[in-house]
C-alpha positions in Angstrom: -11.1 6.6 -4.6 -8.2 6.6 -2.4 -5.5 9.4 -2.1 -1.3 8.1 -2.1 0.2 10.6 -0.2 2.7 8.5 2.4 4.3 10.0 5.4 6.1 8.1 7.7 8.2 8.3 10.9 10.8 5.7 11.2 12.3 4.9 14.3 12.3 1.6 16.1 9.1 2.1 17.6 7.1 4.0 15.3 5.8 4.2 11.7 3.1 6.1 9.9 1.4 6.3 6.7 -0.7 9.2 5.3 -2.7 9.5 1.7 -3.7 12.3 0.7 -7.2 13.1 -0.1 -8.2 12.6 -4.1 -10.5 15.2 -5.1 -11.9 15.8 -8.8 -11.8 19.5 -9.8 -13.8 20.8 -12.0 -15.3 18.9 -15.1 -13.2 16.3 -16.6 -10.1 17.1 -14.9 -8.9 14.9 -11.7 -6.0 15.8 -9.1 -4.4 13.9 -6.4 -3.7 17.1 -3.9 -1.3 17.0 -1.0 -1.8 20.0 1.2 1.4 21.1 2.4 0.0 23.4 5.1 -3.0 21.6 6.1 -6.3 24.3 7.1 -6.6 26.3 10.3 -7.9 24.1 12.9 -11.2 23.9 13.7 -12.6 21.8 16.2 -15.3 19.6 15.0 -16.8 15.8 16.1 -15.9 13.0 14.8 -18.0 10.1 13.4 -16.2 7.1 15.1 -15.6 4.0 13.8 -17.9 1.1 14.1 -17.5 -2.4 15.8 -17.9 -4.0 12.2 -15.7 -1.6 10.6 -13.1 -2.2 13.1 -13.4 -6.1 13.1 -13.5 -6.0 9.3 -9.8 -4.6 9.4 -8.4 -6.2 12.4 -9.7 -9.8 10.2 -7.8 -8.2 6.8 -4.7 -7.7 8.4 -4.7 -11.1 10.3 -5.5 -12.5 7.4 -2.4 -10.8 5.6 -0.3 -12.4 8.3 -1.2 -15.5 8.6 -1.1 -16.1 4.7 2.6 -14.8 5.2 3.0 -17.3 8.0 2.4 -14.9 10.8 0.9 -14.9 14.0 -2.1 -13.1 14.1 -2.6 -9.9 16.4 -4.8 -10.2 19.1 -7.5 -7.3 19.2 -7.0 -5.3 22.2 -9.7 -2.8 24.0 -6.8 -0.4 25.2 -5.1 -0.2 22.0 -8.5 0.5 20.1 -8.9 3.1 22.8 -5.2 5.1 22.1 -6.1 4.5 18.1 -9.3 5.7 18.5 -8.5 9.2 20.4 -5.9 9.6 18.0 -8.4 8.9 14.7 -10.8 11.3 17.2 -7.9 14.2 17.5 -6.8 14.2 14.0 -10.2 15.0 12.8 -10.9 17.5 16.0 -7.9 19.3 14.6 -8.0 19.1 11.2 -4.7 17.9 11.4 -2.4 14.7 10.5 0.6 12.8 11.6 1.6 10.9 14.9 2.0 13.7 17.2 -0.8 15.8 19.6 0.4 19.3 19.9 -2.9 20.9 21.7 -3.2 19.7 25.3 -6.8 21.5 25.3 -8.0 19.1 22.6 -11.0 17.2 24.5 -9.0 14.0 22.5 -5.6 14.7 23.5 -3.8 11.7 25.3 -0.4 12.3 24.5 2.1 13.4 22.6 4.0 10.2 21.6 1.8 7.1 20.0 3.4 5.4 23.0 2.0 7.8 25.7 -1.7 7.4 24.2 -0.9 3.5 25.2 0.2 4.2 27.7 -2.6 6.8 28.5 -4.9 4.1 27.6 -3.0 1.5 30.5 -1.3 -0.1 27.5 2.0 -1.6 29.5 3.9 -1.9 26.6 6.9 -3.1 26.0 6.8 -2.6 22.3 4.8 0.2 20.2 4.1 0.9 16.4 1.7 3.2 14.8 0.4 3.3 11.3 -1.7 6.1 9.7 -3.4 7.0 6.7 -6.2 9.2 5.6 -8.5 9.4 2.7 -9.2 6.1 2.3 -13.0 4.8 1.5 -12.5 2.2 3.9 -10.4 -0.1 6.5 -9.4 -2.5 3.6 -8.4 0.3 1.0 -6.7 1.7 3.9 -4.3 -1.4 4.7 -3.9 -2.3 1.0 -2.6 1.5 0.9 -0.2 0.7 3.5 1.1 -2.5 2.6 2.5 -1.4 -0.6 4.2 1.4 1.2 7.9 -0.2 2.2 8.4 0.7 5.5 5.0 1.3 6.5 4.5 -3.3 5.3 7.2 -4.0 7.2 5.4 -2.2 10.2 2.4 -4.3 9.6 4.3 -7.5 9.3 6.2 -7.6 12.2 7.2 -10.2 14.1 7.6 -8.8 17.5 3.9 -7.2 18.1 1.2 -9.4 19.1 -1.8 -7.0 19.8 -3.5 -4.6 17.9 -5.9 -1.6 18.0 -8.1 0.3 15.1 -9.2 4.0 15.2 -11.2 5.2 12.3 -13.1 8.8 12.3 -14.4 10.8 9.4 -15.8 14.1 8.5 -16.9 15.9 5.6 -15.2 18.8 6.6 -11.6 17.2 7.4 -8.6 18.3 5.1 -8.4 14.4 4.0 -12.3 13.1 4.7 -11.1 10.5 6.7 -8.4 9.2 9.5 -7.2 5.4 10.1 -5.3 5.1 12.7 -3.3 1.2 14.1 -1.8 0.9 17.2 0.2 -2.2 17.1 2.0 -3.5 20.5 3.2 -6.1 22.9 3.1 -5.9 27.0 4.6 -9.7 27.2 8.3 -10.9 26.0 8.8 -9.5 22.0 11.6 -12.2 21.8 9.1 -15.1 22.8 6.6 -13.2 20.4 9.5 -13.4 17.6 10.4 -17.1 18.5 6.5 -17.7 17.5 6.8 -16.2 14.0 8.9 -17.7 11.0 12.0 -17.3 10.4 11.5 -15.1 7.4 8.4 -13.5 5.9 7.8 -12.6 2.1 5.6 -10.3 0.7 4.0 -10.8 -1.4 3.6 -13.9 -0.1 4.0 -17.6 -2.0 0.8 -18.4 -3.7 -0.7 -14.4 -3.3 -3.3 -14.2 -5.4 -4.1 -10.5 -5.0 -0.9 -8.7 -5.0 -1.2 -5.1 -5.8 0.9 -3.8 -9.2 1.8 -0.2 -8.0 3.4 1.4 -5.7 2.7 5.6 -5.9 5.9 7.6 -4.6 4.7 9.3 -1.7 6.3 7.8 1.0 8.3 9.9 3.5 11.7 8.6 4.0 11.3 9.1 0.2 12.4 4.8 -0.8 12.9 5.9 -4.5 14.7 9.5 -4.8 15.2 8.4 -8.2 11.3 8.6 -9.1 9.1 11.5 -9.3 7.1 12.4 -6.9 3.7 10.4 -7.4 5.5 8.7 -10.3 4.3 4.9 -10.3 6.6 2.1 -9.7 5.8 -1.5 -8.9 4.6 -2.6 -5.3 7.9 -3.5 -4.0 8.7 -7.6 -3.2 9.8 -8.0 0.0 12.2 -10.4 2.7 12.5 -9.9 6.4 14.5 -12.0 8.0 13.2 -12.7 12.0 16.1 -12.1 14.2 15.3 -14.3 16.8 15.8 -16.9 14.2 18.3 -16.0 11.6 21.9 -15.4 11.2 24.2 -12.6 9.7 22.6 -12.0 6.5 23.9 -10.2 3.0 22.2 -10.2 0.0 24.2 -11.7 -3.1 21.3 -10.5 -5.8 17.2 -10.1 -5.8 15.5 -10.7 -9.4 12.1 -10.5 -10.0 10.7 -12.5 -13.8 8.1 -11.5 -15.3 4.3 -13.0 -16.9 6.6 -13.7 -19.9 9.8 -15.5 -18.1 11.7 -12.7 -18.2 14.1 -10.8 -15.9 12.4 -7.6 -15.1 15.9 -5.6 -15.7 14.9 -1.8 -14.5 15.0 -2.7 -10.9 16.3 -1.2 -7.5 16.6 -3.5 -4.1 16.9 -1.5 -0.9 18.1 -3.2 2.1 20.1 -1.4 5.1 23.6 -0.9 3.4 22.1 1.3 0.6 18.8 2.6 2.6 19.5 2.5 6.2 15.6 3.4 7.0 15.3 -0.5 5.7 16.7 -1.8 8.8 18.3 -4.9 9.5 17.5 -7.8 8.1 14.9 -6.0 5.6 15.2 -6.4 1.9 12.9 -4.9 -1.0 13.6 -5.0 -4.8 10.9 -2.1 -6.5 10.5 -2.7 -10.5 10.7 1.1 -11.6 7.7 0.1 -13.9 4.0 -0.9 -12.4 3.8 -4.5 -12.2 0.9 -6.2 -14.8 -2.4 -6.7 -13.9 -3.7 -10.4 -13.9 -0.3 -11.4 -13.9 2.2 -13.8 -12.5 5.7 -13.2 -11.1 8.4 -15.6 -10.1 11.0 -14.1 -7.1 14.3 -15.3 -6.2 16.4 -13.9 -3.7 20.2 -15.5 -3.1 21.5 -14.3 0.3 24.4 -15.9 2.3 23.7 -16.5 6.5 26.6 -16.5 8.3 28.5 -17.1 5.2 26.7 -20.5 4.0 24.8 -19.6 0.5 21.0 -20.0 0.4 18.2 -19.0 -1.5 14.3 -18.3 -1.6 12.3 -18.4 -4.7 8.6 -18.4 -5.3 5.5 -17.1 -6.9 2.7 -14.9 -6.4 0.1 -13.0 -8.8 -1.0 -9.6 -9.2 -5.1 -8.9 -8.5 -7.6 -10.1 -11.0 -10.5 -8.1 -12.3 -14.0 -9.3 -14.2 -13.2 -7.1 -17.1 -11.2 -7.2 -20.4 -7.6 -4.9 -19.9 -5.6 -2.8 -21.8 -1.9 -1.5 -21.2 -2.5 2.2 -22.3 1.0 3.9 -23.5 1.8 7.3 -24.7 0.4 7.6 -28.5 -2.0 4.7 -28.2 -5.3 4.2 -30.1 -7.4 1.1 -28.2 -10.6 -0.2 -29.7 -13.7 -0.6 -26.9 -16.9 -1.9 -27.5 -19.7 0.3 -26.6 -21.0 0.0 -23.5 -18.8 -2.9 -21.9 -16.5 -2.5 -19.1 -12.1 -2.3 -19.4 -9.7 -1.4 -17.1 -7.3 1.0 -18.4 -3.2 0.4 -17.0 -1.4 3.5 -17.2 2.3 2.4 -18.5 4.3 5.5 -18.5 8.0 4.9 -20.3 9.3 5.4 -16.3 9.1 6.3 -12.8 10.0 9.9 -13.4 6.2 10.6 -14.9 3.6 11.9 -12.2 0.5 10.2 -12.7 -1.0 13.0 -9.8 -3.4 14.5 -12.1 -4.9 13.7 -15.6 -7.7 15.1 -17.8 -10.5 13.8 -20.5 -12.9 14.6 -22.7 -15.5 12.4 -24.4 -18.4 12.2 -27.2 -21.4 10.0 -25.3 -21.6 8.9 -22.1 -18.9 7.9 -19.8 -18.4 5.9 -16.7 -15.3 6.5 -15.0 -13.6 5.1 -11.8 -10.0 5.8 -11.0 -9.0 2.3 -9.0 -5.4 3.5 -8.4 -3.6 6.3 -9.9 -2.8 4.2 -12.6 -5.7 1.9 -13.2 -8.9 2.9 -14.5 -12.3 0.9 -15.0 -14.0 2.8 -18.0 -17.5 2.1 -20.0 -18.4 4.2 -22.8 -20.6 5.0 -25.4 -17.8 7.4 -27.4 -14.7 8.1 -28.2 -12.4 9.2 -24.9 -9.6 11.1 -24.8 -7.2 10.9 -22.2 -4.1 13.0 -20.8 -1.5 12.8 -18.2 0.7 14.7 -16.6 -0.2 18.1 -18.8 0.5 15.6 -22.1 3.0 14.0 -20.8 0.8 10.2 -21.5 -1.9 10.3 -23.7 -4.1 7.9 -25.8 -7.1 7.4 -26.9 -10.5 4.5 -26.6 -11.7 4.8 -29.7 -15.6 2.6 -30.2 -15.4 -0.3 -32.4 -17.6 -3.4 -33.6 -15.0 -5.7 -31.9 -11.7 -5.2 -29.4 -8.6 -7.1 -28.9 -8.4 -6.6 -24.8 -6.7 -8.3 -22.9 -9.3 -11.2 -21.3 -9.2 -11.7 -17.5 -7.7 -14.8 -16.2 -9.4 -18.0 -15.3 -11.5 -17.5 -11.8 -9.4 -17.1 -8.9 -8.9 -21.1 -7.5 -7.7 -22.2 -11.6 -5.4 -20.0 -12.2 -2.5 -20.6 -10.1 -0.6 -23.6 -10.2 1.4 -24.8 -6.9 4.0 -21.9 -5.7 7.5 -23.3 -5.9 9.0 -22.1 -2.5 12.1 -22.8 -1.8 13.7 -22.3 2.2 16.7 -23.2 2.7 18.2 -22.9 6.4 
């Protein structure tokens, strides 16, 4: 189970990503905790991160770029060595973020992200750094990331063309464990850029696996409006390469819904309203989690350098095995003993933290919390759930029958050919 905590530094060479560590306490009752001091540091070793771990994630994200239409980063030896002492000192210290305060450390290699490339004989001419903690794995770790605005756009750009992967763990670290990417260039960015397309969506046209959340925890805060770990939907993205593209302005971003409908509780950040966006950057967040199973239709109407244009196109949100239901405050869902559902916590808006939740149950109970708002339950009684000290609650109650929601048709059926429109 992954934590959501998100802290990033923005500048234009860095950007970092932290989730907090999930931990259940005490006997029916889980909390998502962010530690706002973190423990005295204690030096420790670190259990470093294996060859197949690493290539797992460096495959995932490449794999993530090129469906996007991206180049895919090249794994570098001296960038796995900066992200590795990094991963090595965050763990030594019990610490977290991007910079190394304790010279003594036996990891320290610099302060910056930049000087532990450099430290590493990195000859940059471009740097980036994501981070997270408490994830299970590489891949949890980058699906984290990626539906974290600024910390995707750091992932997805089109300017870095190597990358590195740290990854240490320890039972007794204040978030379990530490992924670190170093993401960089030592040629020409601007021959890198010319390589890329000339604009990148995310999710991309014809996903199939798109996330439906996105958990406000991100540090610059992209939704002030939301509560803190309050659930919106994993934001839909453009970013428009600038070796490649005009003077953009947005005219409007929409987002449709399963149902053909305008999803109408919606805010779009770009660099007028949210200057952390940047240039070029443009992301529409549904102030609702997206649907599970489900399929969305984008369009985004811009003008470059004063010509209209738009993009549209489709993508769908992750497909499980197992029958779903959209659990609201004061609802009553029949489950059939013993099978398998996963649970979508629909709160009436953003401003509801889904950070901790309680239950109680007659029978046996298997629980797993996917996300802070999806579940995956089977039971053999009636369960009882609360949110937010009451603030969501409802009810599985066992039946002879149950009218879930079915998954989809297996992933290769389901989606018909994305419409996607570029006009330059």
């Amino acid at each position: 189970m992954s934590g959501f905590f998100r802290l990033s530094i923005i500048s234009a060479l860095v950007a970092a990503c932290l989730p907090a560590q999930t931990t259940p306490e005490g006997n029916g009752v889980v909390s998502w905790r962010y530690l706002e001091a973190p423990a005295a540091a204690a030096h420790r070793a670190a259990a470093r991160s294996t060859v197949t771990e690493q290539e797992r994630g460096s495959e995932y994200l490449n794999a993530l770029r090129t469906g996007a239409g991206l180049t895919a980063l090249t794994y570098n030896s001296k960038l796995q060595d900066a992200s590795q002492s990094h991963a090595d000192y965050l763990i030594s210290q019990n610490t977290f973020g991007h910079y190394e305060t304790n010279e003594s450390d036996p990891y320290y290699t610099g302060y910056y992200p930049w000087d532990r490339g450099s430290d590493a004989g990195y000859d940059w001419r471009t740097y980036s750094e994501n981070i997270s903690g408490g994830d299970n794995d590489v891949v949890e770790s980058i699906d984290g990331l990626m539906t974290a605005i600024y910390h995707r756009f750091g992932f997805l750009g089109t300017r870095v063309a190597d990358l590195g992967i740290g990854i240490a763990s320890d039972s007794g670290y204040i978030y379990g464990s530490a992924y670190v990417y170093d993401m960089g260039n030592e040629g020409d960015p601007s021959q890198t850029a010319g390589l890329n397309p000339a604009v990148v969506l995310w999710p991309y046209s014809g996903y199939d696996s798109a996330q439906t959340s996105f958990f406000n925890t991100e540090s610059p805060d992209p939704l002030p409006q939301c509560a803190r770990y309050g659930v919106a939907g994993n934001p839909v993205s453009v970013v428009f390469n600038p070796e490649k593209s005009g003077d953009v302005s947005a005219v409007s971003f929409r987002l449709y819904g399963p149902d053909g409908n305008e999803l109408t509780d919606t805010v779009v950040l770009d660099e007028n309203s949210t200057p952390s966006v940047g240039e070029g950057r443009f992301a529409l967040f549904s102030l609702h989690g997206l649907h599970v199973d489900s399929r969305y239709r984008a369009v985004f109407d811009y003008t470059e350098d004063g010509t209209a244009k738009t993009l549209e196109w489709r993508f769908n949100t992750r497909r499980y095995d197992y029958k779903r239901y959209e659990a609201v405050d004061g609802g009553t869902y029949d489950i059939v003993s013993g099978k398998t559902y996963i649970i979508q916590v629909r709160p009436d808006d953003c401003n509801t933290s889904l950070r901790a939740y309680s239950y109680s149950h007659s029978g046996s109970l298997d629980l797993q919390r996917l996300q802070m708002d999806l579940l995956q339950v089977t039971a053999t009684g009636d369960v009882h759930f609360s949110f937010d000290s009451g603030k969501v609650e409802f009810d599985l109650k066992i039946a002879d029958t149950d009218n879930a929601v079915p998954p989809s048709l297996p992933d290769g059926v389901r989606i018909q050919p994305a419409l996607h429109y570029l006009l330059f």
